[in-house]
C-alpha positions in Angstrom: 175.8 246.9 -86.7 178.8 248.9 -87.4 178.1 252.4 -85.7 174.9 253.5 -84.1 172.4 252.3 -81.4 171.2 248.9 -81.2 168.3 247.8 -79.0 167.3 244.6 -77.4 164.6 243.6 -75.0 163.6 240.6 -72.6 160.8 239.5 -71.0 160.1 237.5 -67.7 158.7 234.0 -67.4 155.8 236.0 -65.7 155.2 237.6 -69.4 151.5 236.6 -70.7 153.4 235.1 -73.9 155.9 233.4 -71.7 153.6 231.7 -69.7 152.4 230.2 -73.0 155.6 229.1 -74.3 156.6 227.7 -70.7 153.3 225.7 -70.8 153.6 224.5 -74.3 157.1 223.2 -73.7 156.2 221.3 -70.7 153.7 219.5 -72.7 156.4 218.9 -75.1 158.9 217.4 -72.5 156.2 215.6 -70.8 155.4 214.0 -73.9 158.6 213.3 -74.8 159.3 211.4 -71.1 156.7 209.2 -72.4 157.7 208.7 -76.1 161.1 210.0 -77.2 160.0 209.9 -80.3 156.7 211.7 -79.7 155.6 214.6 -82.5 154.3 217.5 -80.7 153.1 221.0 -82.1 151.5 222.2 -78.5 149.9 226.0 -79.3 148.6 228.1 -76.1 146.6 230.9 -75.5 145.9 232.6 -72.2 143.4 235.0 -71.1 142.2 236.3 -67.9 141.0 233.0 -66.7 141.3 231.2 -69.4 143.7 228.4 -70.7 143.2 227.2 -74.3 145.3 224.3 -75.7 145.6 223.6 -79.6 147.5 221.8 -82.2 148.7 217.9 -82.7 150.7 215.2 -80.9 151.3 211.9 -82.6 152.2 209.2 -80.4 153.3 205.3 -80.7 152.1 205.5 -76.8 149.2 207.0 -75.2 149.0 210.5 -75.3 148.8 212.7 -72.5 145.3 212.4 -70.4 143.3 215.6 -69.7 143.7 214.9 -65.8 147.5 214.8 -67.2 147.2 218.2 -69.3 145.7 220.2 -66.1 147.8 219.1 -64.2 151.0 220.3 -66.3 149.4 223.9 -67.3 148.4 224.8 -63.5 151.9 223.5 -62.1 153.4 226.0 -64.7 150.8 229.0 -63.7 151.9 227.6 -59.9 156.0 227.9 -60.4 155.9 230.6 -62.0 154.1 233.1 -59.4 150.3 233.6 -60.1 148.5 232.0 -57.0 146.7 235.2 -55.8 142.8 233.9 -55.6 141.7 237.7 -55.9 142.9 237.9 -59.6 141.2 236.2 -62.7 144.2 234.1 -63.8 145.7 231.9 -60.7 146.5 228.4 -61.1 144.3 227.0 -59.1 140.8 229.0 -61.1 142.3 229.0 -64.4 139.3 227.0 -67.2 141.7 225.0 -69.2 140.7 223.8 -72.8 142.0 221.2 -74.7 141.7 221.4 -78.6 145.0 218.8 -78.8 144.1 216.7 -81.9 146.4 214.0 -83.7 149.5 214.5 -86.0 148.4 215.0 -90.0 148.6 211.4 -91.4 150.2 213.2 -94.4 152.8 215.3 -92.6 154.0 212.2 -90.8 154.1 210.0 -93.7 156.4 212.6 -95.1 158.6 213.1 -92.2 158.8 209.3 -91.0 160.7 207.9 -93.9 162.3 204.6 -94.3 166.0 205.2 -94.5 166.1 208.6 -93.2 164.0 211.1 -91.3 162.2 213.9 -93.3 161.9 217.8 -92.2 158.8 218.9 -90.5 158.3 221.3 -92.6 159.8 224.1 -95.3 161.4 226.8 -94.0 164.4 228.4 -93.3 166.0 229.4 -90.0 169.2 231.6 -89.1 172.2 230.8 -86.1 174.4 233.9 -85.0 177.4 234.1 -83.4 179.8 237.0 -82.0 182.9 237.2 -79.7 181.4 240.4 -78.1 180.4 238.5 -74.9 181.5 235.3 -73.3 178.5 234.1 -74.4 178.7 234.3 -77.9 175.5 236.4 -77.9 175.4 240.2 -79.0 175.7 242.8 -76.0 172.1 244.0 -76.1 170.3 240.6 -75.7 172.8 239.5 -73.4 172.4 242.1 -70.8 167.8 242.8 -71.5 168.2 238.4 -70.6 170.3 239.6 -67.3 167.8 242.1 -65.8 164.8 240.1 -66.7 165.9 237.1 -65.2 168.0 238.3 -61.8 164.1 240.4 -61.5 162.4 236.8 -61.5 165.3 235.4 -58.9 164.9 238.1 -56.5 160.8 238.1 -57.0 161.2 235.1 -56.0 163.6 234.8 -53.3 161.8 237.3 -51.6 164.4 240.1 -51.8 162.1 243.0 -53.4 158.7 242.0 -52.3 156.7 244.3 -54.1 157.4 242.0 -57.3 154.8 240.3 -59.8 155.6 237.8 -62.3 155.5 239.9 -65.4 158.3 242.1 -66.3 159.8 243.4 -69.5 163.5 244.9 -70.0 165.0 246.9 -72.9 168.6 247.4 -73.4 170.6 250.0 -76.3 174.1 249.7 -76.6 176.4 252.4 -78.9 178.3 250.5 -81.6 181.7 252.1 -83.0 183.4 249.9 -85.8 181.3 246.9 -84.8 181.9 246.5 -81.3 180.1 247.9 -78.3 181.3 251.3 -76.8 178.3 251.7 -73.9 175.2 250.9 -72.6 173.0 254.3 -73.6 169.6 253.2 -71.8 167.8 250.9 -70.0 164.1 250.5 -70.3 162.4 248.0 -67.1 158.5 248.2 -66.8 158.1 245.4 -63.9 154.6 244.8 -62.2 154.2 245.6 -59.2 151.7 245.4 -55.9 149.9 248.2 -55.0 151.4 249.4 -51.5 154.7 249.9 -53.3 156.1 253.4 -54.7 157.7 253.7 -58.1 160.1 255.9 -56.5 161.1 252.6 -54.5 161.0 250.4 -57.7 163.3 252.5 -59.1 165.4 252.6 -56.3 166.4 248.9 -56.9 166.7 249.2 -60.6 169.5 251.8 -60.3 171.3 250.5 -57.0 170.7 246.7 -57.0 169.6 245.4 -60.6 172.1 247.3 -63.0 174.5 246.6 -61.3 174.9 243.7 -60.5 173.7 242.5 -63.9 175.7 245.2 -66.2 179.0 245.2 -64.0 181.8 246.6 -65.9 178.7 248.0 -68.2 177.5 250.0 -65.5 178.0 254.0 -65.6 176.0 256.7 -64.7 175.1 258.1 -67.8 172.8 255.7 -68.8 169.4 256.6 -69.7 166.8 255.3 -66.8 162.9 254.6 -67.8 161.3 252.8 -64.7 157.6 251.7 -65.1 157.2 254.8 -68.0 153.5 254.4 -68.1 153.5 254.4 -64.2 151.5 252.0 -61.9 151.9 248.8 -63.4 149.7 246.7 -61.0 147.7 244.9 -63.6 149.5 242.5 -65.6 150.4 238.8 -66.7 147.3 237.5 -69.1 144.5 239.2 -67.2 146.4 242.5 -68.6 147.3 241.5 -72.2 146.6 237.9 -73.7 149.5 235.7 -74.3 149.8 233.4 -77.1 152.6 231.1 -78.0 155.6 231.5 -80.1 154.7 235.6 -80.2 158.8 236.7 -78.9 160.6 234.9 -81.5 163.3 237.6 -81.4 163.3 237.4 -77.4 164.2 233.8 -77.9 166.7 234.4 -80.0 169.5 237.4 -81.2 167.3 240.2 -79.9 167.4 241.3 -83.6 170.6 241.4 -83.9 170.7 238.8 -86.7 168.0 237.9 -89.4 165.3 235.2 -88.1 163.5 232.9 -90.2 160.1 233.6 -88.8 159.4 230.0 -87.1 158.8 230.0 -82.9 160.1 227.1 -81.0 158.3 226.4 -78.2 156.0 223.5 -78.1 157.8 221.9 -81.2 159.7 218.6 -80.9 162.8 218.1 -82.4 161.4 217.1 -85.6 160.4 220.7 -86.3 163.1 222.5 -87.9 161.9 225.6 -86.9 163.1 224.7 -83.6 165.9 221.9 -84.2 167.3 223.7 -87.5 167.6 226.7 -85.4 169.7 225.7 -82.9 171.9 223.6 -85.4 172.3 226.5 -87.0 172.9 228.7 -84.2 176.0 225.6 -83.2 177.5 225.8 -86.2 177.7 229.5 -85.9 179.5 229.4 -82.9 181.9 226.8 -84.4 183.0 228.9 -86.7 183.5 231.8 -84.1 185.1 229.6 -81.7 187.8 228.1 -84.3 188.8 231.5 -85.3 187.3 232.0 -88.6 185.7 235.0 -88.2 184.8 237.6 -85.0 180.6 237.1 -86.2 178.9 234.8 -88.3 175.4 234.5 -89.5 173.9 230.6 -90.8 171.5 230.4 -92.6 170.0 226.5 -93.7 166.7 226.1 -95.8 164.2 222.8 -95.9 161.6 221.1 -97.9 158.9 219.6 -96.2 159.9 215.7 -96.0 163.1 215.9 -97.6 166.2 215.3 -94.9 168.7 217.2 -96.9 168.5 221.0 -96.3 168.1 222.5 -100.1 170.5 225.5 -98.9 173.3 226.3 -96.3 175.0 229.6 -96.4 177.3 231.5 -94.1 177.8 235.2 -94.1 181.0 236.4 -91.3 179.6 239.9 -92.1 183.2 241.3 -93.1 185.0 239.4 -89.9 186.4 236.8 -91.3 186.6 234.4 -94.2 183.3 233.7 -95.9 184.5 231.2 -98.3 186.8 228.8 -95.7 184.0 229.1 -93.3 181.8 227.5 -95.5 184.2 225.3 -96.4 184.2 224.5 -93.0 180.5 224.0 -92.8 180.8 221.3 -94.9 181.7 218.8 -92.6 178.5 219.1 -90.8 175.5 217.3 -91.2 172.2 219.2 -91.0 169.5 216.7 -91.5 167.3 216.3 -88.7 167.8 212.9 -87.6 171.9 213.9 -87.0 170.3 217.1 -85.3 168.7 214.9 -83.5 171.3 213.0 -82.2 173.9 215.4 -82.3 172.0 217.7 -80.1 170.0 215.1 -77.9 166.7 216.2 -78.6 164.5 213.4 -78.2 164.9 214.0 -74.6 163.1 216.2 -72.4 165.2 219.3 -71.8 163.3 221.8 -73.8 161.9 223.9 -70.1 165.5 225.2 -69.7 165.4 226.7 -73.3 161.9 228.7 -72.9 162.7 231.7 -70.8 165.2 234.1 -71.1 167.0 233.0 -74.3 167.2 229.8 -76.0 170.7 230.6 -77.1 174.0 231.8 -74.6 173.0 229.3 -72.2 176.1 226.7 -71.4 173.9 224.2 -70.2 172.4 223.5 -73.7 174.3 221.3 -76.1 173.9 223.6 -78.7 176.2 226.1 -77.1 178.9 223.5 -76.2 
């Protein structure tokens, strides 16, 4: 982006594809408490009330128990906010299927490998890095990940009680020369009950949520859409379905940068869809935070079973040096079991990467 509008969006954990993605990783870190070296590809769907569970775990141990599976998926429903008995999909009335099979003998034989460990799969994945935020994350993403998640703390907390779980934000920043100038508009459609009046929705958006979350972004020119379609009363998966891995671009550089195509959640570190990504996405930030170039794009490539990546490529997108960045690349090791390692991914910390960005948080190794 060198001059124009660029825009972003966010959704809450609340989100019908959220609440997929939040149950599919559970599954994966509950797995993985049990067998660090479990394989799981955990798919979701959800719909009114209706819970479907799909794809494969391979396991030295015992896999997870159906008493086990329910138990995860209506926890999830639980923390994140839909207990209301009068609507189809609560945690307690949800019908949960489980379609979980075993692990392809022949996709484990290739990624189990004597001396080394094999990549899940082919593909290619992309990291991204800027110096436009503290983060390291472009502007837009960074501020749509701000209003979604400060709408679920105060849902929560009790401080607007007129909330629902399910919330989307939209943010457009104007670019000059590459670098933000000013937020132009804000787009926030957040459910609602029904004894509240948009005109009092609104009312928080534009003196409690902007600013607090835009601070020295905040002006009064911005361009305001509250609830555009109007009552939004109806909403989580008995208003839309939710399936997993459907806000890849949520999840990662709001657009910003190219992505691969590949969602992460529900995929154990084997996958590198998920692992690849976030290796990428570190050695982006390397490059930013050594000074090689204001923003930098990654881009690594993989053959099913095969532990080196067939291509790495960096692109500092007229910042910096493309040539001494790669040469700095070279001193990192991208096959999965390093990423592995490097990263700690065998352990189960992947429900603090599912909602509201799994890149810009300082928690996560990857953006250490």
């Amino acid at each position: 982006m060198k001059t124009g509008l660029f825009t972003s969006e966010s959704v809450t954990e609340g989100h019908p594809d959220k609440v997929c993605d939040t149950i599919a990783d559970a599954i994966l870190d509950a797995s993985l408490e049990r067998d660090p070296f479990a394989r799981v590809a955990c798919e979701v769907l959800c719909k009114d009330e209706h819970v479907i569970l799909a794809g494969e775990i391979g396991s030295s141990k015992e896999v997870l128990s159906g008493a086990e599976l329910d138990g995860i998926v209506r926890h999830c429903i639980r923390d994140i906010g839909y207990t209301e008995p009068s609507e189809r999909f609560h945690s307690a009335g949800v019908r949960i299927q489980n379609l979980l099979g075993a692990q392809s003998h022949q996709i484990a034989k290739a990624v189990i490998q004597k001396d080394d460990l094999g990549a899940g799969d082919q593909g290619l994945m992309f990291g991204y890095a800027t110096t436009e935020t503290p983060e390291g994350m472009p502007l837009p993403i960074t501020l749509a990940h701000r209003l979604a998640r400060q709408l679920a703390r105060d849902r929560k907390s009790g401080r607007i009680g007129w909330a629902r779980p399910d919330a989307k934000t939209q943010v457009t920043v104007a670019y000059e020369n590459g670098e933000p100038k000013e937020v132009t508009a804000v787009v926030v459609s957040a459910q609602h009950s029904s004894a509240f009046s948009q005109d009092s929705i609104r009312e928080y958006v534009v003196s409690t949520l902007i600013p607090e979350c835009f601070q020295q972004w905040t002006h009064g020119g911005i361009i305001l859409h509250v609830n555009p379609s109007g009552a939004f009363t109806l909403g989580g998966p008995e208003g839309d379905c939710g399936v997993t891995g459907r806000k890849i671009i949520v999840d990662s550089h709001g657009g910003f940068a190219r992505h691969g195509g590949g969602a992460f959640s529900g995929k154990d570190g084997t996958k590198v869809d998920r692992s690849g990504a976030y290796f990428a996405r570190y050695a982006a930030r390397q490059v930013v935070k050594e000074g090689l170039a204001r923003r930098c794009e990654v881009q690594v490539g993989y053959a099913i079973g095969v532990a080196q990546p067939v291509s790495i490529s960096v692109d500092t997108q007229g910042s910096g040096d493309d040539e001494l960045a790669a040469k700095f690349l070279r001193g990192f090791d991208f096959r999965p079991a390093a990423i592995l390692e490097a990263l700690g991914l065998r352990q189960p910390i992947f429900h603090k990467t599912t909602n509201y960005g799994h890149f810009g948080k300082p928690e996560l190794a990857w953006e250490q």
